[in-house]
C-alpha positions in Angstrom: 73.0 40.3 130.2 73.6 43.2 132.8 70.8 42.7 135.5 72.3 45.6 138.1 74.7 48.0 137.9 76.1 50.5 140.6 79.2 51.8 141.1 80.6 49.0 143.6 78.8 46.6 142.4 77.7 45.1 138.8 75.7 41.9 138.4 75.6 39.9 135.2 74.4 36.7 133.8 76.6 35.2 131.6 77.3 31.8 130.0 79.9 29.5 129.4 79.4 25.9 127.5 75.7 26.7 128.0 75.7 26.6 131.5 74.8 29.7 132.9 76.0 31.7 136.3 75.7 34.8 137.7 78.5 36.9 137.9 78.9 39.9 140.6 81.5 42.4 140.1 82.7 43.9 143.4 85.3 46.8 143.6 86.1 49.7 145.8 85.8 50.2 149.6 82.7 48.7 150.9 81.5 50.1 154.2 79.0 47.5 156.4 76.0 50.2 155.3 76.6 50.0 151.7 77.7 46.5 151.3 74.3 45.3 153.2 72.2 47.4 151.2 73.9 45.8 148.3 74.0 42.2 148.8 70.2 42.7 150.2 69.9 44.4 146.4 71.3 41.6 144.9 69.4 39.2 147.1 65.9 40.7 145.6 67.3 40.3 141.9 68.0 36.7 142.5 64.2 36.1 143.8 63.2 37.2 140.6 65.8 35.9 138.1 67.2 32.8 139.6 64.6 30.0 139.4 64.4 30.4 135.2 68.3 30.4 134.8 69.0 27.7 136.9 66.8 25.5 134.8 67.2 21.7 135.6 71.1 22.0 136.6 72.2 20.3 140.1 74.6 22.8 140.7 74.7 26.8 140.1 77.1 29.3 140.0 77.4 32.3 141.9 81.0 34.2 140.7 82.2 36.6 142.6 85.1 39.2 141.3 86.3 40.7 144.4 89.7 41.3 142.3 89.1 45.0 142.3 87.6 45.2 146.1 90.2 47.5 148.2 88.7 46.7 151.4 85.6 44.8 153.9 85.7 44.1 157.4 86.0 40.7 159.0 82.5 40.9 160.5 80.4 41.5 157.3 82.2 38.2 156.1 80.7 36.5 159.2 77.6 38.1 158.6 77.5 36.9 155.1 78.6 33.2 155.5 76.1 33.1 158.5 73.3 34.9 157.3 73.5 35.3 153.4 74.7 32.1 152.8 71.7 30.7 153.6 69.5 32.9 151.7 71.5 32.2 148.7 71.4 28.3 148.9 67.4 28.4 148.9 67.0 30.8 146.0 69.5 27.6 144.7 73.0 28.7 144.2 75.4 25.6 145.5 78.3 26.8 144.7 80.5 29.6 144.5 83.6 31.2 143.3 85.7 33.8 144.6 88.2 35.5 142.4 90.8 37.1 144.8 91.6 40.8 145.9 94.6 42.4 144.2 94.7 44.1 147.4 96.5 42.7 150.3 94.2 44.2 152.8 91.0 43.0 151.4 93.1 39.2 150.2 93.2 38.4 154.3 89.6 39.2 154.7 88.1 37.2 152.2 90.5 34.0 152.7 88.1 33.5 155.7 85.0 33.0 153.4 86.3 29.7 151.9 84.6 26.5 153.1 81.5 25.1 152.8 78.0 26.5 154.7 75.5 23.9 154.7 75.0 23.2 151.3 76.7 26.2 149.7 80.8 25.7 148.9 82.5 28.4 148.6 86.3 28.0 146.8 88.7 30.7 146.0 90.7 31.6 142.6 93.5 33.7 141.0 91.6 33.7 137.7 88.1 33.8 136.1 89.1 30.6 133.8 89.8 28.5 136.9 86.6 29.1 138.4 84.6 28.4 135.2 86.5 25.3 135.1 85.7 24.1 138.5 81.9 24.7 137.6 82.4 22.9 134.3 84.0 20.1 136.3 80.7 19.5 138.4 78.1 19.4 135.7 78.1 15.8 135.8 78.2 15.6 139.4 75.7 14.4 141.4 
């Protein structure tokens, strides 16, 4: 289910073994003015959406595709893992996964988001499978 779509950015809720995630779709160049007005977008979408999808799951999935992203600059990757990452841990993501740029420029950028933020991990992938695995792997976690 689509719940935002512009043209560097689509959100979507989807499913997989009936656990479901959000998945963001990132592409293009993002300059710091469009890629805050974005996330800060996305931010008021989750408000709204995130409590009834979570349901009772421990852990929840944000999935980000930055496959197709070009390029971003190092500081709105600080800015995100200092200031968005919070945000998105109280509205109750704990985890989430990154697939990779194709692009080299934009690779070396977001290889610094990996790591854990409080309560929120972050880990990075080549594929969409792998991620969904990884979530799959921590529905019996505690």
């Amino acid at each position: 289910m689509r719940l935002f779509s512009h043209e560097k950015l689509t959100i979507s809720v989807e499913e997989t073994q009936g656990l479901k995630y959000i998945k963001e779709e990132w592409s293009g160049i993002l300059t710091s003015t469009i890629f805050h007005k974005l996330i800060y977008q996305s931010l008021d979408i989750y408000k709204k959406e995130l409590k009834a999808l979570k349901g009772k799951n421990d852990h929840f999935l944000l999935l980000a595709d930055v496959s197709k992203l070009e390029l971003i600059s190092s500081k709105d990757i600080d800015w995100l893992t200092d200031e968005i990452n919070p945000k998105y841990e109280e509205l109750g993501f704990t985890k989430q996964a990154v697939i990779v740029p194709k692009s080299q420029m934009a690779q070396t950028t977001v290889a610094e988001y990996e790591g854990q933020t409080g309560g929120f991990d972050t880990k990075m992938f080549t594929d969409e499978l792998a991620a969904k695995r990884w979530f799959l792997s921590l529905k019996n976690e505690k």
